[in-house]
Backbone as a ProteinNet text record, in pm:
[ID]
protein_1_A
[PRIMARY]
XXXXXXXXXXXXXXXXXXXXXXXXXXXXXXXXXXXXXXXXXXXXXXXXXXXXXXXXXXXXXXXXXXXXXXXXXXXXXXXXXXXXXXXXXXXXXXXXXXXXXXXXXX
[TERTIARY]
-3842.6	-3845.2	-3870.2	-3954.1	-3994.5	-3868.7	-3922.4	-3785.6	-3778	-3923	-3970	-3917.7	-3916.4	-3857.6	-3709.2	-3658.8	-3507.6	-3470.2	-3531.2	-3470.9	-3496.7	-3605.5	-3633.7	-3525.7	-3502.7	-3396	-3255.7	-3186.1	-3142.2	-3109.4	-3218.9	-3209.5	-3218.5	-3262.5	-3265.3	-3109.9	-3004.5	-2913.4	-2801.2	-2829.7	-2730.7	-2771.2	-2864.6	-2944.4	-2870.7	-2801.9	-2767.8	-2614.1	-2622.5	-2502.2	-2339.7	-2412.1	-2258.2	-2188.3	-2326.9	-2297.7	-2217.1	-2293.5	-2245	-2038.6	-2014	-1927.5	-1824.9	-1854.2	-1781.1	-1765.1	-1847.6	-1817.2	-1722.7	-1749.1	-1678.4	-1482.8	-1461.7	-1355.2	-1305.2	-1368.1	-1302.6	-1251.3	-1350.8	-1297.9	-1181.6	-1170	-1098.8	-941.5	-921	-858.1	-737.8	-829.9	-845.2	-728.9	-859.4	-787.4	-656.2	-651.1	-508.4	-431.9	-396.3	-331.3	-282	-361.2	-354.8	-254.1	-318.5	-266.2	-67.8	-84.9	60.5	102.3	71.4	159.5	190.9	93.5	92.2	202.6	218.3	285.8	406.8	482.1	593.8	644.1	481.2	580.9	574	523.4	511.4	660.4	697.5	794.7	941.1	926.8	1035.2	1018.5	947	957.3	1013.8	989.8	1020.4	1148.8	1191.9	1322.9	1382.4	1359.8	1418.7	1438.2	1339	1334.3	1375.2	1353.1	1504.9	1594.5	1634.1	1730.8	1808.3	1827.8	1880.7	2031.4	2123.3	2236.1	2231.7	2121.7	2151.4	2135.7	2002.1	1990.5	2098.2	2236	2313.7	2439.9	2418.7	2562.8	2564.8	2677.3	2709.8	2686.9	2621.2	2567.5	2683.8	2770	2961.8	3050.9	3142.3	3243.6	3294.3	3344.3	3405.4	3241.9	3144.2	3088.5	2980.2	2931.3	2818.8	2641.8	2648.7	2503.2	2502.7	2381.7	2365.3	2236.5	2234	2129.4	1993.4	1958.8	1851.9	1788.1	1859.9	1795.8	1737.8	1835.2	1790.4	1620.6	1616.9	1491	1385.6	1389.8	1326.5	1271.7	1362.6	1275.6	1228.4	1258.8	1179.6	1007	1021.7	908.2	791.4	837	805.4	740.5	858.8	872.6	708.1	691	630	489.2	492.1	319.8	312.8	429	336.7	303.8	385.4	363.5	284.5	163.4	28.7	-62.1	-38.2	-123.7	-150.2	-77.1	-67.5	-108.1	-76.2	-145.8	-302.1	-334.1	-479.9	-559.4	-514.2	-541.2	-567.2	-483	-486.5	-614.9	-575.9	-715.3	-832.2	-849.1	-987.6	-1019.7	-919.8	-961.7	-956.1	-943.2	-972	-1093.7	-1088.9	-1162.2	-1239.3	-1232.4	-1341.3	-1480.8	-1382.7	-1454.3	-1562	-1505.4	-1549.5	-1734.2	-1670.3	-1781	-1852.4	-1849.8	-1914.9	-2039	-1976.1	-2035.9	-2131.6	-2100.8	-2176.6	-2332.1	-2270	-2415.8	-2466.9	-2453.7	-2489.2	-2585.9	-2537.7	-2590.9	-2721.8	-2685.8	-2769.8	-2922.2	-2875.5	-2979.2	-3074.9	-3030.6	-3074	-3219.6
-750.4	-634.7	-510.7	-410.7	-319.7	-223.3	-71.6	9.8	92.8	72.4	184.4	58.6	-26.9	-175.4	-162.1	-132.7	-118.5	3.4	110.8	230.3	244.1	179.1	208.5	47.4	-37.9	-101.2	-19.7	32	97.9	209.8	296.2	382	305.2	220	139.3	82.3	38.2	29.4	139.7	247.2	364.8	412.8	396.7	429.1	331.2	242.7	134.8	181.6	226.2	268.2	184.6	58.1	-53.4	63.4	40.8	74.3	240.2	312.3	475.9	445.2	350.8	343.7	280.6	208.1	105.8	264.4	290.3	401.5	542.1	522.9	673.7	587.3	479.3	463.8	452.3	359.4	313.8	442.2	559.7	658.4	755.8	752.7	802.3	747.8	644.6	543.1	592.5	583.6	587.5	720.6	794.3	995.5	979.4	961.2	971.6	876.6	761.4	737.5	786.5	854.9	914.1	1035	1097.6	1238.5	1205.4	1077.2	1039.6	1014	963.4	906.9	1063	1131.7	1236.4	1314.7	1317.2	1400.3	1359.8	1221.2	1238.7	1224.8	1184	1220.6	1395.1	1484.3	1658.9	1676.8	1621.2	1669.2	1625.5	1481.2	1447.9	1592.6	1578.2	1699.4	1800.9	1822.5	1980.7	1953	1856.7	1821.7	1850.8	1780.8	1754.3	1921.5	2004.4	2109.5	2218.2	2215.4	2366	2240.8	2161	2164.3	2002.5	2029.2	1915.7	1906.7	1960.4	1950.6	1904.7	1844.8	1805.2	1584.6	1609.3	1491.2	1447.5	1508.6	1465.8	1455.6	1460.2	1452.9	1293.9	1231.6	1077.1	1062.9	913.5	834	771.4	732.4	731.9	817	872.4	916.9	830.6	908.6	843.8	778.6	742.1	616.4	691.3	608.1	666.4	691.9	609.5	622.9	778.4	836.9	928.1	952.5	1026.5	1033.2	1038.8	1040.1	1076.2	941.9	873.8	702.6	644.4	589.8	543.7	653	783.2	881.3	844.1	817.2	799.8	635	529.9	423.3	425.5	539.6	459.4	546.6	633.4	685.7	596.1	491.5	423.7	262.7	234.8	129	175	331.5	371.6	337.8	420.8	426.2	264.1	124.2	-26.4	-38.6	-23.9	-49.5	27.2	141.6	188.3	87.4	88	8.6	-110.1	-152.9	-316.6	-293.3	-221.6	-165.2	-184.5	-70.2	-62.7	-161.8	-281.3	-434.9	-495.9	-541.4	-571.9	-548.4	-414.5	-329	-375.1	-358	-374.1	-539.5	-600.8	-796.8	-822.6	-745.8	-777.6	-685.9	-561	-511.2	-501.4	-334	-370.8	-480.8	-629.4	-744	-790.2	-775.4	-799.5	-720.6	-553.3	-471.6	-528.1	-548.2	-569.2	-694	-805.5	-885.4	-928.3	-818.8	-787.4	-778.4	-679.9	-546.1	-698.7	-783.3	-856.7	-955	-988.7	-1036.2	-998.9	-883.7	-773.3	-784.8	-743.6	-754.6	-836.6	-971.6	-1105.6	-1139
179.7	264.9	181.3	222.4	175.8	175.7	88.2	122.1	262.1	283.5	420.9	516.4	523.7	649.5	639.8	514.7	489	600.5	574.3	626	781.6	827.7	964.7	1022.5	978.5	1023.2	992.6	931.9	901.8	1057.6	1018.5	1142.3	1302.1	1318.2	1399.2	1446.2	1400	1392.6	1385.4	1354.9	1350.3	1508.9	1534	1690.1	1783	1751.9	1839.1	1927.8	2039.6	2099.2	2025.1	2032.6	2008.7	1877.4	1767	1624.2	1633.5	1728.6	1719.7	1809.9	1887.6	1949.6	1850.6	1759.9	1670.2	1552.8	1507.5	1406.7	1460.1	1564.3	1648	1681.1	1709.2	1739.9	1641.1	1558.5	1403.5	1321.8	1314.5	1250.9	1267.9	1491.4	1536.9	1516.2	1480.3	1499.9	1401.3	1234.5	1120	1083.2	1109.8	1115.2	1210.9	1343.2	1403.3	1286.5	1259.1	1233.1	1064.5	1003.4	843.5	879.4	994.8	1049.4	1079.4	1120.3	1155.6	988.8	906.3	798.2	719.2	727.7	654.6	718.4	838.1	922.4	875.8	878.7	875.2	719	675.2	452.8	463.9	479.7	509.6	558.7	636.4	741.6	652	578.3	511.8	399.1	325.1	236.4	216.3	360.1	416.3	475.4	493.7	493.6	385.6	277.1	162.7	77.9	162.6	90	133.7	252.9	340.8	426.9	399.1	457.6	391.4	263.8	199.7	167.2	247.3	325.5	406.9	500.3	615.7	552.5	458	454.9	331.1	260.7	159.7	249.3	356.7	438.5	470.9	484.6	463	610.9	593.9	743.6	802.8	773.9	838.1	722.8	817.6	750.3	606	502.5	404.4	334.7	389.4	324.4	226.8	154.1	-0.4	52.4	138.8	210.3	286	241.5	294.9	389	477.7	598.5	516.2	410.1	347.1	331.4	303.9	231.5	371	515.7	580.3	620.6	669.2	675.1	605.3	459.6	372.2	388.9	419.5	450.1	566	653.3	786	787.6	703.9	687.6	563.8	558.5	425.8	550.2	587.1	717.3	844.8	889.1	976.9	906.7	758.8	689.7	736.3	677.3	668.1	837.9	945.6	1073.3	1093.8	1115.3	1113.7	1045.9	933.3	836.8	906.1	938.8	1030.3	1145.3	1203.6	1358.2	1343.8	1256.8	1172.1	1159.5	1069.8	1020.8	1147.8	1249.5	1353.5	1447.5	1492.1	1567.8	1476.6	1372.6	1256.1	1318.7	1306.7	1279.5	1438.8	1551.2	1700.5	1752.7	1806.3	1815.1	1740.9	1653.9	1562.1	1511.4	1495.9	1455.6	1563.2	1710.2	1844.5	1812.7	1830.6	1824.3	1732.5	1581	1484.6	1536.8	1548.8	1609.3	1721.3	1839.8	1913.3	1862.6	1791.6	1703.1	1652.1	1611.3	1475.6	1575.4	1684.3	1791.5	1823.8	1892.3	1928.4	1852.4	1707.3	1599.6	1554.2	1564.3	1546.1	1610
[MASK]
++++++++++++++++++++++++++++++++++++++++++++++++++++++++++++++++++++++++++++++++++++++++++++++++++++++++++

């Protein structure tokens, strides 16, 4: 295949509704969910940083655990459950669309 056959297949395929619909969700998908991980490591921060009395105060009376540790894993816990959400959506949908196109193309 030539490079001029490369590129007009190429454009040929970016032209393909499936392909513009698979790139538009995938990315949308992508960004919301970055926007969420980011959101709540920002937010721990800013926890940690005006108001770190609130997260050194003990999670039961008397006890050594403090409200900060459980916060801190669940924001740790949230990034892998996106990530997996992500993986998921990618290996069902995503894969669906992909395939279509591949169809399509053939």
């Amino acid at each position: 295949m030539t490079t001029r056959t490369n590129a007009q297949s190429c454009d040929h395929i970016r032209a393909n509704p499936k392909f513009q619909r698979l790139v538009s969700s995938r990315s949308r998908l992508a960004w919301s969910l970055t926007a969420l991980v980011l959101s709540s490591y920002y937010i721990f921060m800013l926890a940690v940083a005006f108001a770190p009395k609130w997260l050194h105060a003990p999670l039961v009376e008397g006890g050594h655990l403090t409200v900060g540790i459980p916060v801190a894993a669940a924001v740790i816990v949230l990034s892998w459950l996106l990530t997996g959400w992500y993986v998921h959506r990618a290996n069902t949908r995503f894969d669906i669309l992909g395939a279509e196109l591949l169809e399509e193309l053939k």
